[in-house]
Each structure stands twice: as structure tokens, then as C-alpha cells.
PATOR-298066 format. One record per residue (C-alpha): x, y, z; residue in three letters. Coordinates in steps of 0.2 Angstrom, whole numbers, padded with zeros to 4 digits, always signed. Layout:
// PATOR-298066
XYZALA;...
***
This chain:
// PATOR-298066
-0572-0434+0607UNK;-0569-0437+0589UNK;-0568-0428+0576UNK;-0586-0424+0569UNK;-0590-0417+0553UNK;-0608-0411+0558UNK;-0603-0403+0573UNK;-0590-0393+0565UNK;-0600-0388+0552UNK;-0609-0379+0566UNK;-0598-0371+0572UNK;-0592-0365+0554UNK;-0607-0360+0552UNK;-0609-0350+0566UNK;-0592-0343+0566UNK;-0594-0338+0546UNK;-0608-0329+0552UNK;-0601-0318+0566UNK;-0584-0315+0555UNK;-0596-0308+0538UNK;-0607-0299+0554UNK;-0591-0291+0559UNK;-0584-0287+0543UNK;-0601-0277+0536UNK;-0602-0269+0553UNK;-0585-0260+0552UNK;-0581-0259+0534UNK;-0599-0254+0528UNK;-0594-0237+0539UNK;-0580-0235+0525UNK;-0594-0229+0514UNK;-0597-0215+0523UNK;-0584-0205+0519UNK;-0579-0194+0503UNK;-0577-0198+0487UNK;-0559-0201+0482UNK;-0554-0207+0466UNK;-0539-0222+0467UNK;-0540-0229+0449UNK;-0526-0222+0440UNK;-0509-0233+0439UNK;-0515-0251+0439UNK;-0496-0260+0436UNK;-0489-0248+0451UNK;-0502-0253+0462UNK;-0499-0273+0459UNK;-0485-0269+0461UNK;-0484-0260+0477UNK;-0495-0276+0484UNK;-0482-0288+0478UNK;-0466-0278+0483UNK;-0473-0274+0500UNK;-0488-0286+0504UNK;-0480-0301+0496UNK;-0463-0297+0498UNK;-0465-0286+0514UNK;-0452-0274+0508UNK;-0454-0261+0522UNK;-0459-0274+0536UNK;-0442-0283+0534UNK;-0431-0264+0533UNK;-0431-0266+0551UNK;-0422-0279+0560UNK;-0437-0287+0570UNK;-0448-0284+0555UNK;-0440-0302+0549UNK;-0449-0310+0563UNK;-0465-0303+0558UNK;-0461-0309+0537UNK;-0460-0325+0543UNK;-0476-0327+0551UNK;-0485-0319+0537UNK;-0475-0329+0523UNK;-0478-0345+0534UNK;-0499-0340+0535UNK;-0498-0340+0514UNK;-0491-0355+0515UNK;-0501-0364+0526UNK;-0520-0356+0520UNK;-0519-0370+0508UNK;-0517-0383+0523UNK;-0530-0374+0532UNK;-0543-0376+0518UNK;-0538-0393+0517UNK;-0542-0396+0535UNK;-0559-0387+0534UNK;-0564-0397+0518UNK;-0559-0413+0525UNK;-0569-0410+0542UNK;-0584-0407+0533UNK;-0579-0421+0520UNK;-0569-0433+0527UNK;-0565-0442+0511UNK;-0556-0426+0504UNK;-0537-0425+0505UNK;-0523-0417+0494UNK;-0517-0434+0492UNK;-0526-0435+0476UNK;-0516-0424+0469UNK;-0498-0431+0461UNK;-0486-0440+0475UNK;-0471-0428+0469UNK;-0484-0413+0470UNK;-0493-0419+0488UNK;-0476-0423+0497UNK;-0469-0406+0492UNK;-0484-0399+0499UNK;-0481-0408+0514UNK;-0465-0404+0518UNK;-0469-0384+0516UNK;-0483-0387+0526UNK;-0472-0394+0540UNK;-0459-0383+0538UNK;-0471-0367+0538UNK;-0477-0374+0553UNK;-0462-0374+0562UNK;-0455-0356+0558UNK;-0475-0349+0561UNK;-0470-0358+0579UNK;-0453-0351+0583UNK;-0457-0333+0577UNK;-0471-0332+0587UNK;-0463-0339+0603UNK;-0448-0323+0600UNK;-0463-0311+0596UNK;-0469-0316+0611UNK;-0453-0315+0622UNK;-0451-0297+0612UNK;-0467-0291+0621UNK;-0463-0298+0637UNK;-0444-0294+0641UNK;-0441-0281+0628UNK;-0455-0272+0623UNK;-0449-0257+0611UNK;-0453-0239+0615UNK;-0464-0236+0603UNK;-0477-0251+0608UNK;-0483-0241+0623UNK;-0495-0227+0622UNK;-0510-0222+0631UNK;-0521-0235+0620UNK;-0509-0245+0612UNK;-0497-0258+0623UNK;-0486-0269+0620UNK;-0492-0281+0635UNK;-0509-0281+0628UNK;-0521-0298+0630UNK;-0527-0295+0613UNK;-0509-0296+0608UNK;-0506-0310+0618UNK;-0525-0318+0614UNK;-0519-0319+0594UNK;-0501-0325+0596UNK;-0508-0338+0607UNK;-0521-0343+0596UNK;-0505-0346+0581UNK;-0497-0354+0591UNK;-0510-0368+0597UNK;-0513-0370+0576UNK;-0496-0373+0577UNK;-0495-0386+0590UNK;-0511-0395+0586UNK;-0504-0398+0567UNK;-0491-0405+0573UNK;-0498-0416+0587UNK;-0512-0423+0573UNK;-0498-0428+0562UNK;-0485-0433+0573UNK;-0499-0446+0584UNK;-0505-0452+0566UNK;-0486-0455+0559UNK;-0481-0465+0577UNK;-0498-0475+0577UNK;-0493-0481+0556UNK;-0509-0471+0549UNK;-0498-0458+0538UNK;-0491-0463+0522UNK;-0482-0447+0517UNK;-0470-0446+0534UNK;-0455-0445+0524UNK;-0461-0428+0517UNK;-0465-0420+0536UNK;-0448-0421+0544UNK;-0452-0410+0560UNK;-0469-0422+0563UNK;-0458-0437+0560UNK;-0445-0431+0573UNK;-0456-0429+0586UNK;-0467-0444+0582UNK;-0456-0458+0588UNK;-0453-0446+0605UNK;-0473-0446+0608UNK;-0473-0465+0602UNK;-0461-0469+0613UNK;-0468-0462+0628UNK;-0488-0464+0623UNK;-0500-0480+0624UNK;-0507-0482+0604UNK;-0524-0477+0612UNK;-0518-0460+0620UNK;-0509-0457+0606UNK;-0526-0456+0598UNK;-0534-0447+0610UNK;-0518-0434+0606UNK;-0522-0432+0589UNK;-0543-0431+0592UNK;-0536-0418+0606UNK;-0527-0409+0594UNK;-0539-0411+0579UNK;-0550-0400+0590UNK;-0538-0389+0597UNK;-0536-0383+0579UNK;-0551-0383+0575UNK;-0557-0373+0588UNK;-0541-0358+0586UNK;-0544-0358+0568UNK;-0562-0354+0571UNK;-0560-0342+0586UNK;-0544-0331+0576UNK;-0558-0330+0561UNK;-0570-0322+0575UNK;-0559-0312+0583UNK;-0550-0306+0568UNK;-0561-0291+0561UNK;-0565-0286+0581UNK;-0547-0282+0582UNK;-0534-0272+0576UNK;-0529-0288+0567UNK;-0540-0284+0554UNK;-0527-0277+0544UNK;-0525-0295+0540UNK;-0539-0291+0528UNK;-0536-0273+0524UNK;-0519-0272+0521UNK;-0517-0280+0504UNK;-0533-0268+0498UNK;-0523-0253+0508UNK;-0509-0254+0497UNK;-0516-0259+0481UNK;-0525-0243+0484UNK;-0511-0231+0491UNK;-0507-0216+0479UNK;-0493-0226+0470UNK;-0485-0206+0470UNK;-0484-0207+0490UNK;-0496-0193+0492UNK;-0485-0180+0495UNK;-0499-0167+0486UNK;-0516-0163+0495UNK;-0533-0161+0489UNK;-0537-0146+0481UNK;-0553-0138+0488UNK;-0565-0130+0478UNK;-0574-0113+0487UNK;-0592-0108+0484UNK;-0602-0097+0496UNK;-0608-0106+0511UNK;-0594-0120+0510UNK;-0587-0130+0522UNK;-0567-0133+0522UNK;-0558-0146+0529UNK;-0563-0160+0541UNK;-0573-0158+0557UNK;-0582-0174+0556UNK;-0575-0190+0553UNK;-0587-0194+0537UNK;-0578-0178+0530UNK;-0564-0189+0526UNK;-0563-0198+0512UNK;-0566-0218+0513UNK;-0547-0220+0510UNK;-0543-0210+0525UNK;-0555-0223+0534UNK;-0548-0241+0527UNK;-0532-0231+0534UNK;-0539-0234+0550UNK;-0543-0252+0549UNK;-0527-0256+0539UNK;-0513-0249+0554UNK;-0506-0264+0562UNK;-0504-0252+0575UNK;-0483-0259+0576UNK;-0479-0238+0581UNK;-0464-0235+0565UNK;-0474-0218+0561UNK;-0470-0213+0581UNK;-0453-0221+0581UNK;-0447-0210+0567UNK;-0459-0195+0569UNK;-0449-0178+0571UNK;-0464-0170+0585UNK;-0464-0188+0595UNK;-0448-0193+0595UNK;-0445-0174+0604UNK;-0459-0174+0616UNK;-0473-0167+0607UNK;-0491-0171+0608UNK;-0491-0178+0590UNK;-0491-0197+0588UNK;-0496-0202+0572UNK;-0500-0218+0575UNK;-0511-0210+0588UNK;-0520-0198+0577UNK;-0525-0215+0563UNK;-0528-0224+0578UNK;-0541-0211+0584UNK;-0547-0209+0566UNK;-0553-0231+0568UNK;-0559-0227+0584UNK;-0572-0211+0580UNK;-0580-0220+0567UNK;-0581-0234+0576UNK;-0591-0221+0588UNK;-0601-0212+0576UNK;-0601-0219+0561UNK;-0619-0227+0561UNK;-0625-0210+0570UNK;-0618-0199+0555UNK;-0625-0211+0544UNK;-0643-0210+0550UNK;-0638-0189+0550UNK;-0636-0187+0568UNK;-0622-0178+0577UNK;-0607-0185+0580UNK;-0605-0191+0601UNK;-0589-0191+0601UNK;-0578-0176+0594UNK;-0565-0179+0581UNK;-0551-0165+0586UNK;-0550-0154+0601UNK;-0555-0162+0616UNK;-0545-0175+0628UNK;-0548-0194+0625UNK;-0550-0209+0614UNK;-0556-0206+0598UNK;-0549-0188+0598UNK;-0536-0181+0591UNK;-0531-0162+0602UNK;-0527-0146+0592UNK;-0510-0145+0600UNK;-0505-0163+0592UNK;-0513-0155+0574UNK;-0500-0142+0575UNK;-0484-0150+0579UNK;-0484-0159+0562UNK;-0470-0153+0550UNK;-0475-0163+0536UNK;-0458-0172+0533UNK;-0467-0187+0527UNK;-0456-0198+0537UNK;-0472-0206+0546UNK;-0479-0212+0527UNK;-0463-0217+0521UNK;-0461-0231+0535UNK;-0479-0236+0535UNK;-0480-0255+0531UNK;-0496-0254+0523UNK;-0492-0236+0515UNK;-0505-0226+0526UNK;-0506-0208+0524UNK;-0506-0198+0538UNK;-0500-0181+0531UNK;-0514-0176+0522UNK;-0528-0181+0536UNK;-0517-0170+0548UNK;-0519-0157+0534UNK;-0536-0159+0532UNK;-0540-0158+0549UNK;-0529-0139+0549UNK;-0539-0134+0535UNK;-0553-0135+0547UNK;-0548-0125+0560UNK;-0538-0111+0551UNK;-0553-0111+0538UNK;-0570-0113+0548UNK;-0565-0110+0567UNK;-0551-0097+0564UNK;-0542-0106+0578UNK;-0523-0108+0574UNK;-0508-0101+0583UNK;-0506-0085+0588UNK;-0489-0082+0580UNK;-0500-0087+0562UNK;-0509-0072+0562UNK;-0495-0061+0557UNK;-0491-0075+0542UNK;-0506-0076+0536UNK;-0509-0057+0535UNK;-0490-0052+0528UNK;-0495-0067+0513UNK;-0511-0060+0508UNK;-0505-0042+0507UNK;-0487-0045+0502UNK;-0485-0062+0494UNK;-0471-0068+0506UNK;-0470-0072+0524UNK;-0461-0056+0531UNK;-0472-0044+0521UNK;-0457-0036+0514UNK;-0462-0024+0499UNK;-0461-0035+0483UNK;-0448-0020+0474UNK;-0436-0026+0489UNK;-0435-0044+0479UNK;-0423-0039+0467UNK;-0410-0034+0480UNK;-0399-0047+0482UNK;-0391-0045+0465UNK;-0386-0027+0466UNK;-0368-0028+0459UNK;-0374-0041+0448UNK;-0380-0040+0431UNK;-0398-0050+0432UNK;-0408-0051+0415UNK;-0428-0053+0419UNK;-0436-0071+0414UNK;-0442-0068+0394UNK;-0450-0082+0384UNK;-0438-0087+0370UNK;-0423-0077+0377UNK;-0420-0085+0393UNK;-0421-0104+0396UNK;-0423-0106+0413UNK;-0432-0095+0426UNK;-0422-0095+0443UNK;-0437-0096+0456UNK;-0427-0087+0470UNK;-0440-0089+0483UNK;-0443-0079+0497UNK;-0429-0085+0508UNK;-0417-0082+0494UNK;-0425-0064+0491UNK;-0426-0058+0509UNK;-0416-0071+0522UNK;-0402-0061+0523UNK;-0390-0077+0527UNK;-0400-0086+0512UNK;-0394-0073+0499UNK;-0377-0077+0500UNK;-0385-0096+0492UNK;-0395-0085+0479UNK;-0377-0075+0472UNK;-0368-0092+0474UNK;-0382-0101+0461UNK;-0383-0085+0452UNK;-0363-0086+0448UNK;-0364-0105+0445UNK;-0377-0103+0431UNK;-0369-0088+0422UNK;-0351-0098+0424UNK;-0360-0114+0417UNK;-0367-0103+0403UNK;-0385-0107+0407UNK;-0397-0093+0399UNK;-0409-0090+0416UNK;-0418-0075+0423UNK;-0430-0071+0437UNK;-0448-0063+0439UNK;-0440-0049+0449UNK;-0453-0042+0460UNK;-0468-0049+0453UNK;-0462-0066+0460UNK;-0473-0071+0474UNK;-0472-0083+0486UNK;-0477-0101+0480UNK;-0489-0105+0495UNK;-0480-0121+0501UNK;-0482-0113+0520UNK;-0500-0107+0518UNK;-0507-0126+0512UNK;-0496-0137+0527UNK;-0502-0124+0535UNK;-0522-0126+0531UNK;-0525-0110+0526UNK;-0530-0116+0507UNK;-0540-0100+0503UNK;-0524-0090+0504UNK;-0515-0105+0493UNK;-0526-0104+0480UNK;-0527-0088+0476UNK;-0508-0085+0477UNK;-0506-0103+0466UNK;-0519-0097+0454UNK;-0510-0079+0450UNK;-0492-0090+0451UNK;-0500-0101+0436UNK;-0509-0086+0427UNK;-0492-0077+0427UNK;-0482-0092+0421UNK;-0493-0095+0407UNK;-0493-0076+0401UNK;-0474-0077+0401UNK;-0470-0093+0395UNK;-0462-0102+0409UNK;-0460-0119+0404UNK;-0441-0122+0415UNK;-0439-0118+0432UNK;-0424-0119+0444UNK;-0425-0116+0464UNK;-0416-0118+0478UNK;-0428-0119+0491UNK;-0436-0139+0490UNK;-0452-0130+0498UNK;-0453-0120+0482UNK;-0446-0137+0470UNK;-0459-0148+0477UNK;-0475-0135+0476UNK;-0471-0130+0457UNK;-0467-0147+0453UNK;-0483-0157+0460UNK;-0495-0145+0469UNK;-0498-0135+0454UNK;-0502-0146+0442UNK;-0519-0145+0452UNK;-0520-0128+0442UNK;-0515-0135+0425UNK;-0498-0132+0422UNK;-0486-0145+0420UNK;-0470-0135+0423UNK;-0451-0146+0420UNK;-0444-0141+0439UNK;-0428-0144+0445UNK;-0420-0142+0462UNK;-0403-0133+0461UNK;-0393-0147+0466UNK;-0399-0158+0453UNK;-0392-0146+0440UNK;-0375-0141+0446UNK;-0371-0160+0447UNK;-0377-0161+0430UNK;-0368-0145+0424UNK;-0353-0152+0431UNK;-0354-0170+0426UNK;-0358-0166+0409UNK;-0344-0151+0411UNK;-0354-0136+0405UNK;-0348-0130+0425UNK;-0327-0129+0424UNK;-0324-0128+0441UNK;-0305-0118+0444UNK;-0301-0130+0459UNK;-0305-0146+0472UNK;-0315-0134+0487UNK;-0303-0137+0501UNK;-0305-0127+0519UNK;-0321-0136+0525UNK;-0314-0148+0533UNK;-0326-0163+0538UNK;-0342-0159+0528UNK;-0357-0169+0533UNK;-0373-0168+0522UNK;-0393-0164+0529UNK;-0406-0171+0516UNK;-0420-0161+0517UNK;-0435-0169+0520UNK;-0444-0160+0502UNK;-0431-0165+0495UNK;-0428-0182+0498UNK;-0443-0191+0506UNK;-0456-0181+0498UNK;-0448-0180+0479UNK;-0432-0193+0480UNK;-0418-0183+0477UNK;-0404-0190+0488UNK;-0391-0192+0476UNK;-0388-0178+0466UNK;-0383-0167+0480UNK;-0370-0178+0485UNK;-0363-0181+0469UNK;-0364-0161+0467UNK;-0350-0161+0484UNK;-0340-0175+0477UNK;-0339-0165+0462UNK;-0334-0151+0471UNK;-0322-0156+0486UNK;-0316-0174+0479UNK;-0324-0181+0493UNK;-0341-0190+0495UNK;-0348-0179+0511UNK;-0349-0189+0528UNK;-0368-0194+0533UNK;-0380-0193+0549UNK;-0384-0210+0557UNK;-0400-0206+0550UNK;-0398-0199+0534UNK;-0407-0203+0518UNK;-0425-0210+0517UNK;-0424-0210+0535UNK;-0416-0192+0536UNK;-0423-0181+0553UNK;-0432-0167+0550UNK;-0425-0149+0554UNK;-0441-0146+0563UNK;-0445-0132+0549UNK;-0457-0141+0539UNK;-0476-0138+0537UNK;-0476-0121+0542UNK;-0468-0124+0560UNK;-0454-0111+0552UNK;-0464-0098+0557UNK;-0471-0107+0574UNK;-0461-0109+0592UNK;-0457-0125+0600UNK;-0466-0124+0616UNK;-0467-0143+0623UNK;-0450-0156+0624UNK;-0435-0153+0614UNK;-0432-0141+0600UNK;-0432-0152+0582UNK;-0419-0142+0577UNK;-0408-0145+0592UNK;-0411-0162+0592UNK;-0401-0166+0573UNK;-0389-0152+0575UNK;-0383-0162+0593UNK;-0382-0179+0579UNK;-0373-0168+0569UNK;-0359-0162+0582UNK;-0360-0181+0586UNK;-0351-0184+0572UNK;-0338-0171+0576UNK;-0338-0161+0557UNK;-0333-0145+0552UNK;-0345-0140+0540UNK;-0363-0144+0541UNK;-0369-0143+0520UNK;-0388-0142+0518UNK;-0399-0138+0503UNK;-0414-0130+0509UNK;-0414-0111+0517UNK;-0426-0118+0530UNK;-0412-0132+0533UNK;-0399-0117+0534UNK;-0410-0108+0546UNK;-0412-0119+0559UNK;-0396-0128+0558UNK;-0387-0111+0563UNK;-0398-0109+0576UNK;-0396-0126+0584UNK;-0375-0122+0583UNK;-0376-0105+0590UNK;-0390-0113+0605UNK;-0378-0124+0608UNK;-0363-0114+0608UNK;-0354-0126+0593UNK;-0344-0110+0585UNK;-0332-0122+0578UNK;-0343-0129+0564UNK;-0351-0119+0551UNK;-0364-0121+0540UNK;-0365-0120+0520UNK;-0377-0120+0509UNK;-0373-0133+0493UNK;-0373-0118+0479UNK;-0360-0110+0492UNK;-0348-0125+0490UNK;-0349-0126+0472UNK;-0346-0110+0470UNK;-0332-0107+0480UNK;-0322-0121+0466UNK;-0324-0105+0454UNK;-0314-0096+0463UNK;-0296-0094+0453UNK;
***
């Protein structure tokens, strides 16, 4: 049958229809959820669309992800030959050959060219999910095998193949001007003319002409009933991603009768919600997540992808105010996410930071902790004790406060003063109480009065700063504590800060600005290197003894607030030597398994985190293990002495540093 424009337009019509249909049905349910306000920083948001929608930054970071760039770069290429082949079918006089010959021949050729690369990706995508499926393209709900998958790639592929057998049967019957401008249709012409009867060579074409059609009609269909929506939703997703990566969480604001964090899915807001319809589902957050990758019951592709599917089941019944039929966390099955998974999060942000269309799992997780520590009171056991020694003591061990001021017995320690004192050193908990971290606190302490910075402390009126009670979703506790934190700041005048814990760098630095205070924060490694570098710190000699020192980047400290550099250079400065790296190191960086308040949590399913990167450590057969973080210096030591590795120590950066000022 030949190409007939009323017909088609039927089917236009009809397929317009069931694609708007679709569209309302699913994204119509994004307004149901919380307000959420993602206005501020226009020029970083167009940008984030052009770096990684445009110019697929984090799609092609991964080898294969080049495969996937090519089908997408090809698609914006060829929506203008699309649109040309839906005009001309409804008006068969149009064509872009009106346009100038210099203009429509280079047209042509990118059209053919696209064509062919959209072709040759899909076939290797394809083979990828036949013969060598990666890991994290298998779940319960997710597979790599899937007909959906299969369905869509085919469905590219026939667009493909019918461009080519329209323009290759029109070139060998003599009907295309431009053939010089299509070289892979003019390669294959004189094959088909060569083999073909002029009058099967038009059948080929009508054939073909309806092939097209009929894919590009059933992919416009099918596209927002899939998960191939994000083809619609992920240009929006990132334009509306926090263009700070969302490393803070909502503050919550308590009134009698409240309800805290998320039990239904309309309690989160309508970002959390286009999250769901914008995940390509391609399985990077499980690849690099900490709790996956070691056997836990957290997946957080899983947890978005059971975010997309509870809406999906609700949505409309929460709309109308019914309850919801399917539960959003606790109970087994699609569409929920279980209380175990909720807990093995350590909030390293490494899931987000590999997100293609910057979702952001973090917080939802979060949120969903805030709900059951806040309203359900169901957390793990070994919480109770936390959460009890930080409301009556300020600090995770409930040690007396008076006992903060300990570690510098011998030393001379002046206490924080407004106009006296520059800098107040934030010791933290860890570097007042963790007997192994105070050794780090003296080393800092000697490096700032050796540099000749004027610093002091809050002695025991320092509390803890809370970063464990909000991963944690006990926000009440948070709040209180950040409030008196903030109140005390302002009455002294705190304006610098130093830490040495990037728990206690990345709260003071971001979370508190919630509470109005805008305090100039710096991690401890970012000043040494700049004491040194600018040679305020002398050092008395090259740190030799360590041996081979490889360096952990804290997942605070890096992902979460992009210091990866300073600390290094702080070493370099130190030993002569750049330190050795993981394999994984960097943005990529594993997680100690500390995080998110699993310091004070036992690992009870798969491998221990912790064991996990000391064993890539010993991998790389060093002497020293250097980290920045007490929680870091915690769990590395544990993960030496569990696996019996007494030939490598571990050192905390201040301690390298300061061993240079030794005569």
C-alpha cells in the first residue's frame, strides 16, 4: 500500500492522543506532592542541562555510556528528519529541499550519518543485554533481558532500517536528487538495484515508508508507559536538580500534632516524584552504592524505582483522600521499600553523584528515616542509646561535657574570644572523647600554634553538631542542638571555624545556614596546605618512616563538599611525595561504611563496608593508610586489626604534618 496521507493522519491522531492521555495520567500525579521550591540559580541550571543532557557528561564517564551518547546525540539530530517525514506524510508537497542546496545537502548527510551510528549502537546495546548483561542490570524488577528493553531498541532500530530502505530504493529507481549528500543510502542503493526489479524496488520503499511510520508512531505510544519516559523527563530533571547536589535536607518545622517525615508517597515533594519518572533505571547508583555492592538490602535504584511504582498505585486514590493500597516502606514487594534497606544507607552521596539525570536519593531515604524514628519510634535497637546520650549529653557517648577539655592537658589552650582569637578549632566529639582521634586533635593543635594562627575552642560548652542525629532522622533532636549551636555562635562571635571531622565541616558549613548563620568553615586539611603553601607553617623536615602512604577521601569531604585536592597537596607538602590512591578514589571514592549514622550501627547482613576498602587498600600493599575523618580512622583500624594486617598503620593527615615539626 502506498503512502497515504489521510490514513496517517489517523493514525497521528490517534497515537497523539493516547501519548498526551498517558502523559497527563502519570505526570498530573507529580502534583500531588509537596511543595518544593527549585527557582534559584537559573545560569547553573542551563547549565547542568547542556553539560549533562546535551553533552551527556556523566553518561559517557563510563565506558559503555558512549554507546548510549550516540543514540541520544543521533535522536537530536534526526527529530528534524522525523518532523520532516510527519509533515510531508500529511503534506506531501513539503520537503527541506526548499531550503538552500548547501544548507539541505548538509542536512542530508547528517541525517544519514546519524542514522547509521543510531543503527550500529543499538545493535551493541543489544548484544550488551544478550551476551553481557552487567551486574547491576538484574534485580527483582529491573532486567537486563527485559522485552520492554528489547521492544524500544527494536523499535530504533526499524526507524533506522526503514530510513534507509526509503532513500536507498528512491536513489537506485533515479527519484533522489541530493544522493551525493547520503553516502551510506547511496552505498546500498546500487546493492538493492542491483538485485531488485524497478517495481519491487518501489514496493521496498512504500514497505519501508510504512515500517517508519508505524515505529515512529508505536515508540510515541509506548514512550510515557515505560520507563522510557525519561526521554521526556530528564531534560526537566536536571534543569531542576539542586545545582548545589543536595547534600542539605529539609528542615522541618514542629508544631503540636505534626506529622514528620514521609509515610505516604504524596508526602514527598513533586521533585522527589519527577525523580521517579526521570531514572533510566541503567543501575550506576547500585553499581557504586557502599550497602549493595556489600550485600545489603539497599538498592537505590530500587528504592526510586519503588517511589515510580507507589504513585503509580496510589496516586489518584490519595488524590481523591483515600488511603493508600499499597504501603510505601516496610512491607515486602513492588512498590515498597523495607525498613532494613532504610537503614543501611550511609549517606555518602555516591548514588547521586553518578546519577545521569542528577536524581536525589539521599534525602528521600532521609525522609523516609524521619518517619520512623519520629512517628513510629521504630529505629535500631543499638539507636536508643544514641539518641538518649545526645539529648542529655550533647555527644554520642554521653560523656560529661567538663571531660571535653582533656585532651589538651599539658597544653596551653586559650578559649574561643571574639576579637582575640581568629579561628575557633571545632574539636568535635571524636577529637574530644575518641581516645585514638585525640592524638589528630594535639597534632592540629601544634600545627596551628606552629603556624602562628590565633585559634581557640568552646571547651565544654561545645556540643555535638548533630550530623548523626539528622542522617539519622531523628530531626527533633537536630534542631534543638543546631538551634543552641547557632545561639552560642552568635553570642560569641564565631565568624571562622576549623574542624577536623568533615561530619562536623559539612553540617556547619551548609546544614546550618537553615538557622541563619553563615559561618566561613574550613576542613583542617585545607588549611594546613594553605599554611604551608603560603609558608606561615615551617616544617623542620621531609616526613619520612611511612613508607607507602595511600590516601582515603572521605566521602564529607569529597563527594559531599569537593575537597579532594587540598589534602593531597597537604602530604605532598609534607613527605615530598604525592600519596598513592585507591582504584577507586576521588569522586568515586568507597565509603568507610561510617556514614549516615551507621558509626554507631552493626553490620548484620553481607560484608562489612569497612572491611571491604581496607582489603582494596592492602590490595595495594602500603604501609601507611592516611585518612581525614576520625570516622575514617575508626573504621580503617578495625578493618586492619579484623583482618590481622599489623604491618600497615593508619594516620590521621594532621598527624603526618605534624610529625615534619619535629627537629
Amino acid at each position: 500500500m502506498s503512502p497515504n496521507p489521510s490514513i496517517f493522519g489517523w493514525m497521528l491522531l490517534i497515537s497523539g492522543i493516547v501519548f498526551c492521555t498517558a502523559c497527563y495520567r502519570r505526570l498530573s500525579l507529580v502534583g500531588i506532592g509537596q511543595a518544593d521550591e527549585r527557582s534559584a540559580g537559573l545560569g547553573r541550571r542551563i547549565w547542568q542541562v547542556l553539560s549533562h543532557a546535551i553533552g551527556q557528561k556523566q553518561v559517557v564517564s563510563k565506558s559503555f555510556g558512549f554507546n548510549h551518547a550516540v543514540i541520544f546525540w543521533s535522536f537530536l539530530v534526526l527529530l528534524l528528519a522525523n518532523a520532516e517525514f510527519v509533515a510531508s506524510s500529511l503534506v506531501p508537497s513539503f520537503s527541506l529541499a526548499v531550503l538552500p542546496a548547501g544548507v539541505h545537502h548538509g542536512l542530508l548527510f547528517m541525517f544519514d550519518a546519524a542514522s547509521l551510528l543510531a543503527l550500529v549502537a543499538v545493535l551493541f546495546a543489544s548484544a550488551r543485554r544478550l551476551f553481557f548483561p552487567p551486574e547491576q542490570m538484574s534485580s527483582a524488577y529491573v532486567k537486563a533481558r527485559s522485552f520492554e528493553g528489547f521492544v524500544i531498541l527494536s523499535l530504533i532500530a526499524s526507524l533506522m532500517l526503514a530510513y534507509f530502505g526509503m532513500h536507498s530504493a528512491a536513489i537506485a529507481l533515479g527519484k533522489e536528487e541530493a544522493a551525493s549528500a547520503m553516502p551510506v543510502s547511496s552505498f546500498i542503493a546500487p546493492l538493492l538495484g542491483g538485485s531488485l526489479t524497478p517495481a519491487q524496488l518501489a514496493l521496498l520503499a512504500d514497505v519501508s515508508w510504512w515500517l517508519h511510520a508505524v515505529a515512529l508512531l508505536l515508540f510515541l505510544c509506548l514512550l510515557p508507559l515505560s520507563k522510557h519516559m525519561h526521554i521526556l523527563t530528564a531534560i526537566p530533571n536536571l534543569f531542576l536538580a539542586d545545582p548545589n547536589g543536595r547534600t542539605m535536607l529539609p528542615r522541618e518545622e514542629f508544631v503540636k500534632g505534626g506529622s514528620y517525615g514521609v509515610a505516604k508517597v504524596d508526602e514527598f515533594t513533586w521533585k522527589d516524584l519527577l525523580d521517579g519518572f526521570s531514572c533510566t533505571e541503567c543501575g550506576r547508583c547500585q553499581a557504586s552504592c557502599p550497602a549493595a555492592s556489600t550485600g545489603k538490602p539497599l538498592n537505590p535504584r530500587q528504592v526510586i524505582h519503588a517511589i515510580k511504582v507507589n504513585l503509580l498505585a496510589n496516586g489518584h486514590s490519595l488524590r481523591h483522600g483515600d488511603a493508600p493500597k499499597v504501603p510505601l516502606i516496610g512491607a515486602e514487594g513492588e512498590g515498597t521499600t523495607s525498613e532494613d534497606a532504610v537503614w543501611s544507607c550511609t549517606t555518602c552521596g555516591s548514588c547521586m553523584s553518578v546519577c545521569p539525570v542528577l536524581i536525589e536519593h539521599m534525602p528521600k531515604i532521609a525522609k523516609m528515616r524521619r518517619q520512623l524514628v519520629q512517628m513510629k519510634s521504630s529505629f535500631p535497637e543499638e539507636l536508643l542509646t544514641l539518641f538518649e546520650n545526645m539529648e542529655g549529653r550533647s555527644n554520642p557517648w554521653g560523656i560529661a561535657p567538663t571531660e571535653r577539655t582533656k585532651w589538651h592537658s599539658g597544653m596551653e589552650v586559650e578559649t574561643f574570644e571574639a576579637g582575640k582569637t581568629d579561628y575557633l578549632f571545632w574539636v568535635g566529639c571524636a577529637g574530644a572523647f575518641d581516645s585514638r582521634q585525640k592524638h589528630a586533635t594535639v597534632a592540629m593543635a601544634t600545627i596551628l600554634n606552629a603556624a602562628g594562627v590565633s585559634w581557640g575552642i568552646l571547651g565544654k560548652d561545645e556540643k555535638c553538631c548533630g550530623d548523626s542525629l539528622r542522617r539519622l532522622g531523628n530531626e527533633y533532636v537536630f534542631d534543638k542542638i543546631a538551634r543552641e549551636n547557632v545561639h552560642l555562635f552568635k553570642e560569641r562571635g564565631v565568624v571562622k571555624v576549623v574542624t577536623q571531622c568533615p561530619h562536623c565541616f559539612s553540617t556547619l558549613k551548609n546544614d546550618y545556614r537553615q538557622y541563619g548563620i553563615e559561618l566561613q568553615v574550613v576542613h583542617h586539611s585545607e588549611l594546613i596546605a594553605e599554611l604551608i603553601q603560603s609558608g606561615r607553617l615551617k616544617l623542620n623536615k621531609k616526613v619520612a618512616g611511612l613508607g607507602k602512604l595511600l590516601f582515603h577521601d572521605s566521602c564529607y569531604l569529597g563527594r559531599h563538599n569537593e575537597v579532594y585536592e587540598a589534602p593531597r597537596q597537604a602530604i605532598q607538602q609534607a613527605t615530598g611525595d604525592r600519596p598513592a590512591e585507591f582504584d577507586r578514589n576521588g569522586k568515586e571514592s568507597f565509603c568507610c561504611g561510617a556514614g549516615g549514622g551507621r558509626m554507631w550501627q552493626e553490620e548484620t547482613e553481607g560484608e562489612r563496608i569497612n572491611l571491604n576498602r581496607v582489603k582494596e587498600a592492602l590490595a595495594k600493599k602500603p604501609d601507611t593508610i592516611c585518612v581525614s575523618c576520625p570516622y575514617c580512622m575508626t573504621m580503617m583500624e578495625d578493618g586492619l586489626k579484623d583482618l590481622q594486617a599489623s604491618g600497615t598503620q593508619v594516620k590521621e593527615l594532621a598527624e603526618v604534618v605534624a610529625e615534619g615539626l619535629r627537629p
